[in-house]
N, C-alpha and C positions, 0 to 999 in steps of 0.2 A: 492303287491310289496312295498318296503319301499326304497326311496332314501334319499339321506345328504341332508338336505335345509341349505346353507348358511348362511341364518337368522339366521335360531334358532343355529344354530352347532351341528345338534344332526340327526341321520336318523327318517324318520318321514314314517307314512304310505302314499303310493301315493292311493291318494282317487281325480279324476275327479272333474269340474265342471261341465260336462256334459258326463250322464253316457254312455261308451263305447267309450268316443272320447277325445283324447287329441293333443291340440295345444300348439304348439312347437317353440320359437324364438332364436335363436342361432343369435350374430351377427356374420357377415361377414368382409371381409378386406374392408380393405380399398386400394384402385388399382394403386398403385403408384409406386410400384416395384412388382419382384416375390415373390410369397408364400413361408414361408418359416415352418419348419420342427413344428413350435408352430401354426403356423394354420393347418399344418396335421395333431398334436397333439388335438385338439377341435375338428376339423372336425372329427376327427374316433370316438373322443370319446362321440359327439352325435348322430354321423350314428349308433353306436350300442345302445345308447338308444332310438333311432327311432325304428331300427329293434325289439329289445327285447319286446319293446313296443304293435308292431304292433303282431307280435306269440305270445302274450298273449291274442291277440284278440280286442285291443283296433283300432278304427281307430284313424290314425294318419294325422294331417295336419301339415306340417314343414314349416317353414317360417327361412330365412336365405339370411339380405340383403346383399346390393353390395354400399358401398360409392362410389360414382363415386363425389365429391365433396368436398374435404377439403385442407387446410392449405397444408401436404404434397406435395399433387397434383400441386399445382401449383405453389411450391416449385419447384418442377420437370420441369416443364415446363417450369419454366424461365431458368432453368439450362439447358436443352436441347434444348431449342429452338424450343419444339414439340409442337404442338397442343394439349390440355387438352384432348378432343375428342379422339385424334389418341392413347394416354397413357393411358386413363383408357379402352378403348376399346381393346389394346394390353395387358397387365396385367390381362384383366377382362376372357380376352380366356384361358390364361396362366393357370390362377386359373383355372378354369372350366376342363380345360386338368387336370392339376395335381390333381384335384377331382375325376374325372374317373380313373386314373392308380391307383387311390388309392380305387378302389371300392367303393366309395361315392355315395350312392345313391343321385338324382337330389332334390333338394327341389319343394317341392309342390308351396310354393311362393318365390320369388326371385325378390322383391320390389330394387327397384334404387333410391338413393337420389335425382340426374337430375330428374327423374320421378314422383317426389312426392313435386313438391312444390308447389302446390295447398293444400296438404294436412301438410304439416307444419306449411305453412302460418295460415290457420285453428287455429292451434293448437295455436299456438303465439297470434292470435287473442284475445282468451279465454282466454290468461295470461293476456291479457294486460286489459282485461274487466274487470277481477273480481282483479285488483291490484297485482295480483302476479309475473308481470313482469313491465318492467319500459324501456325508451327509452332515450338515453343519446343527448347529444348536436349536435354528427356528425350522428348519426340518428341507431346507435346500440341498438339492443334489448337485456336486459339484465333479466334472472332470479334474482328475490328477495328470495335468501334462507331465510330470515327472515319471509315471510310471512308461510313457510312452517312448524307448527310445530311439524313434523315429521322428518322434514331434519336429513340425519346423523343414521335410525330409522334402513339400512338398513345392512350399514357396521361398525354403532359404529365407527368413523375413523375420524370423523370431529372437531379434536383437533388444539385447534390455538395455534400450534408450527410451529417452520422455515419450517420444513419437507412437511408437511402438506400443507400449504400455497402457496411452492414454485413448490408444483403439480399442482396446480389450477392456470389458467391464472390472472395473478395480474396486474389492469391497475386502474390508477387515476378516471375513468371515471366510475368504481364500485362504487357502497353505499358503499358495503360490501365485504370482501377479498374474500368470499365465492362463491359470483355470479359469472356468469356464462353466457355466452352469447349464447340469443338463434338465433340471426340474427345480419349478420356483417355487418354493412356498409359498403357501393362502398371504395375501395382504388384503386391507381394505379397499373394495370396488374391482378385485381381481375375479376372472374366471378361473374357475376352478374345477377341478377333478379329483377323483380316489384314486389311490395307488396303493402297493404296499410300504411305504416309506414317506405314506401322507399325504392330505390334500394339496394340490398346486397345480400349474400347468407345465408344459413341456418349454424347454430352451429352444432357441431357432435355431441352433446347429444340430440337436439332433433327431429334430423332425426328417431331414433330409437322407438321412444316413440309416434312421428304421424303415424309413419308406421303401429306397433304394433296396434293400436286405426284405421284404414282404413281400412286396408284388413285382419286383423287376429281374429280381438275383440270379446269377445261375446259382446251384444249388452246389457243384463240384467240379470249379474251376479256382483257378489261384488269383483271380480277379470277379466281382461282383458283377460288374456290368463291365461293355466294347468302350463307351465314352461318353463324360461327364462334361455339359458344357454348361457356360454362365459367362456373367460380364467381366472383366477384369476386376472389376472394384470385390468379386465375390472370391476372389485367387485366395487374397488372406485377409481376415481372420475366418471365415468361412468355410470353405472348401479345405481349406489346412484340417479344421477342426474334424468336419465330417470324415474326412481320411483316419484320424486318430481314431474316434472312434468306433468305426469301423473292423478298424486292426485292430484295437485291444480286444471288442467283442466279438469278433469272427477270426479273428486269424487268419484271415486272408487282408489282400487290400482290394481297397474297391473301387477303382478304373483301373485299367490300362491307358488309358489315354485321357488326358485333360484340354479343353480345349477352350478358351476366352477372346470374350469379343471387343472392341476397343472401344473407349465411351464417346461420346455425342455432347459435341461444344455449339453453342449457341452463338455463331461468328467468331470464334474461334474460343470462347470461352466458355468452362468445362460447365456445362451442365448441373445444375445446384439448386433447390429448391430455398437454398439457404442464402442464395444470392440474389432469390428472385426472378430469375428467368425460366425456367420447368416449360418447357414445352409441350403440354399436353396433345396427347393424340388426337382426342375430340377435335383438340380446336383446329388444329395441323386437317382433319378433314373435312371441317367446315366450308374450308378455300381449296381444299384438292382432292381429287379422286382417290382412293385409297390404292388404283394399280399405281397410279405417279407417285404416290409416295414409296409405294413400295421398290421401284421403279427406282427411286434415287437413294431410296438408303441401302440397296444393294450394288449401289454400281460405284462402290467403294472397299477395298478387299474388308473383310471381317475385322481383320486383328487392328487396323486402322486407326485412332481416331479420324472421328467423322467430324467435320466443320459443317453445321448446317447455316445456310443462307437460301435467300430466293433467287438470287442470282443464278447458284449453281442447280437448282430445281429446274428451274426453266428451262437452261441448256438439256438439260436430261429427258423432260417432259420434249421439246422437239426430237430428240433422236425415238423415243416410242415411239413419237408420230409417224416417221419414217416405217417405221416395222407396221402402223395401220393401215397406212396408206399403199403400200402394198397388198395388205390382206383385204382393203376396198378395194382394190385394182383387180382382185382375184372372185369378189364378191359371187356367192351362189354355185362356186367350186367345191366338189366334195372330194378330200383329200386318201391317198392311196398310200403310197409306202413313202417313208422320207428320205431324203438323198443321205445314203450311207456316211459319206464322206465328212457331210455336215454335221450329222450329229456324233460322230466318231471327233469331230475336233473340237466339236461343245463340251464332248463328256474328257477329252484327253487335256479340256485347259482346267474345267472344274474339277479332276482328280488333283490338279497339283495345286494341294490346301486351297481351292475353292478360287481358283486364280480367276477372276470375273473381269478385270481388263482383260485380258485375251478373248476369252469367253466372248465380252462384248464385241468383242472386234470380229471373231468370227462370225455374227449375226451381224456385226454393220456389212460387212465383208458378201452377206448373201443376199441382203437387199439389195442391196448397190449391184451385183452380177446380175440377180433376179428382175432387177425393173431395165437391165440394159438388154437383157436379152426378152424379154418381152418389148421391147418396143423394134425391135426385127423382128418378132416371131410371134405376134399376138396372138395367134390360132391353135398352140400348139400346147393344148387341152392334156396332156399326159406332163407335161414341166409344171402346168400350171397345178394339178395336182398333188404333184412332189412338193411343192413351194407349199400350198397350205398346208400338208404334213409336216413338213419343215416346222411351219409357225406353229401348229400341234405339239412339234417337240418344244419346243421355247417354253408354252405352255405349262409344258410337263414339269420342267427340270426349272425355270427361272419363277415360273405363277405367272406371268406376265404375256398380253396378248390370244386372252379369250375371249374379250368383250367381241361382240359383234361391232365389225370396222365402223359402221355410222352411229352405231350407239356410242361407240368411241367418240367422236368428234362431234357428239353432242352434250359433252360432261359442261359444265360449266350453266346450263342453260335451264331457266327456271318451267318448273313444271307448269304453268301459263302458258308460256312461250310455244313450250312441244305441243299441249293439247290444241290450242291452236292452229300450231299448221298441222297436226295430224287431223283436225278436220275439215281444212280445205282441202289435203290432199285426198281423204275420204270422198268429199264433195264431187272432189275432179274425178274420180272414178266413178261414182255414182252418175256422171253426166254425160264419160266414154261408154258407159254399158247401157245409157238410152241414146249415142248416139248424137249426141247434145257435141258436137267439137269445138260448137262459138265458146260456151260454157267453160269446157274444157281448158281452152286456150287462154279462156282470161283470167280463168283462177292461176295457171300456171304462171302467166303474167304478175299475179300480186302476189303470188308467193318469191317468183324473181325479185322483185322490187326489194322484199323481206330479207332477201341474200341466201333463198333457200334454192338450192340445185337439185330436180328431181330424176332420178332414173328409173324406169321399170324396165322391171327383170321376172326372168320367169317365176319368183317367189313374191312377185306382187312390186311397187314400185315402194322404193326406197328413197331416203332424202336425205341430205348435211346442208347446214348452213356454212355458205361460204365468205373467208373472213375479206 
């Protein structure tokens, strides 16, 4: 497999530091509002290099924290009037929900800021021993980028222009415009914590980076973790920082491979809640199924920016259809081994950095052969076989196409509606097992009228509305 590394800008081979097993840190939100369509955009696009990862045979261990502690937050909570507790605990389900509609597999670790501050402190500790950190007058711990010299090593970005500077928190109480705070002093309406260097709570760069070093680390390798991923906007000041320190306190560095996801523009305009258009995920699956969405925000390479429109949703919601509509065509088939060939060129386009045009095209590539040789060969119960195997693999490696086919092509459709005709179709059963076929006939008649098509199968009769 060869993915993009960041660093270098160039695809590189993914070669392990421990063979057959790769760990995995993607950061998480932070839980101060809903998820919005740029963390569905990361989340899918490391759920499928989890997946891709794991059907190559590697194990995988995912780690993917949860900030339940910063600045926003309790921003939030003085504006509300809520409890910090009650808000990131409401947000934190939110996400988790909107993870699941979107077939996101669960993470293996799912470390909490709240939860980890025995293990930051740690870290802090180590800064402040070996000089690479420093403590100002109201009792704030500050990183020393100057002692680092590597700083800057990761995203080339640390240029002292306005720009540059006016990302990085800038206060009198720095040495340097650069630094960075890694522990904040008590303020009024702040949460807080003991430490040995005084009450306050932890910085958001180096929650990431104690966590990483806890629970995910190798213990004696010359990199912490296989690979660290997040959205481009997190490359720098971020991900820079966590690298720092990292290295000053461990002495190792901590990825080998860095990997970022491209942001998500609202018709082609970048995504902003400061401009007003934040696309929230709730509301994104208000109006669609959460496999169609997942469905389109991956049939876009990763590193990409994404232009979301409905236009382009819809093209893409037809082409699943195609892959259900086969796997209705195959309905009540129980699937055997998959056609080698297929899934050798599913997994040979997604090893090259997650190359998902190809990808697709090898699955339009097998509907398209699969529904032409089925309409010569419709008997031929051992292909048909293969073929739901096939769409098993899809399953596996993409998330996409496990709904049951006619549950499929009943999304959209209000729970009235189904209850409904599931009980005329009930009805009509109950009137074929006393023999009743006037009955029968007529119910099947008004559910025709309905635009409803029924078939029975040996698993009982099945139905879609037909458009």
């Amino acid at each position: 497999m060869v993915i993009y590394d960041s660093v270098k800008k160039s695809k590189v081979p993914f070669e392990p530091l421990n063979e057959n097993e790769v760990r995995i840190y993607v950061c998480g939100p932070t839980v101060y509002d809903d998820a919005h369509l740029g963390h569905a955009r990361s989340a899918i696009a490391f759920d499928l290099l989890r997946r891709t990862l794991k059907a190559l045979g590697y194990r995988v261990i995912f780690a993917r924290n949860i900030t339940d502690i910063d600045d926003k937050i309790i921003k939030r909570s003085l504006e509300t009037k809520e409890p910090i507790e009650r808000i990131t605990a409401k947000y934190t389900k939110h996400y988790l929900n909107d993870m699941t509609a979107l077939g996101i597999e669960d993470a293996d670790l799912a470390p909490r800021a709240t939860e980890s501050i025995d293990e930051i402190v740690k870290m802090i500790e180590k800064l402040l021993e070996n000089g690479c950190a420093y403590r100002d007058e109201e009792g704030t711990v500050w990183f020393d980028t100057t002692k680092d010299k590597e700083y800057c090593s990761l995203s080339h970005r640390c240029l002292d222009d306005d720009e540059t500077i006016s990302r990085i928190e800038h206060e009198s109480s720095k040495r340097h415009p650069k630094d960075f705070a890694l522990w904040k002093a008590c303020k009024e309406d702040d949460v807080c914590y003991d430490s040995p260097f005084g009450r306050g709570r932890p910085g958001w760069h180096i929650e990431c980076s104690a966590m990483i070093e806890a629970y995910l680390a190798y213990k004696n390798r010359d990199y912490a973790i296989d690979i660290h991923g997040g959205g481009a906007d997190l490359f720098f000041p971020h991900h820079e920082n966590e690298a720092a320190q990292t290295r000053c306190a461990t002495h190792r560095r901590l990825s080998k491979y860095w990997m970022h996801n491209g942001f998500v523009n609202i018709d082609g305009e970048k995504m902003s809640k400061s401009l007003g258009n934040s696309f929230y995920i709730k509301d994104a699956l208000k109006v669609y199924d959460g496999e169609i969405l997942r469905f389109y925000l991956i049939g876009t390479h990763y590193r990409i920016d994404f232009n979301f429109n409905e236009e382009d949703l819809l093209a893409s919601k037809k082409r699943l259809d195609k892959l259900y509509r086969l796997k209705k065509r195959l309905y009540g088939v129980k699937p055997s081994i998959p056609d080698s060939e297929f899934k050798r060129a599913l997994l040979e386009a997604l090893s090259d950095d997650l190359n998902i045009s190809v990808a697709l095209a090898v699955i339009d590539e097998m509907v398209t052969k699969a529904n032409e040789y089925l309409d010569e060969n419709p008997k031929d119960k051992g292909f048909k076989k293969s073929v739901i195997a096939n769409i098993e693999v899809i399953h596996e490696i993409l998330g996409v196409g496990g709904k049951d086919a006619y549950d499929y092509f009943r999304i959209g459709m209000s729970d009235e509606e189904i209850e409904r005709i599931e009980e005329l179709v009930k009805r009509r059963n109950d009137a074929k097992k006393r023999r009743d076929f006037n009955e029968a006939d007529s119910i099947r008649e008004e559910l025709k009228r309905l635009g409803i098509q029924l078939m029975d199968t040996p698993e009982g009769t099945v139905w879609e509305k037909v458009e």
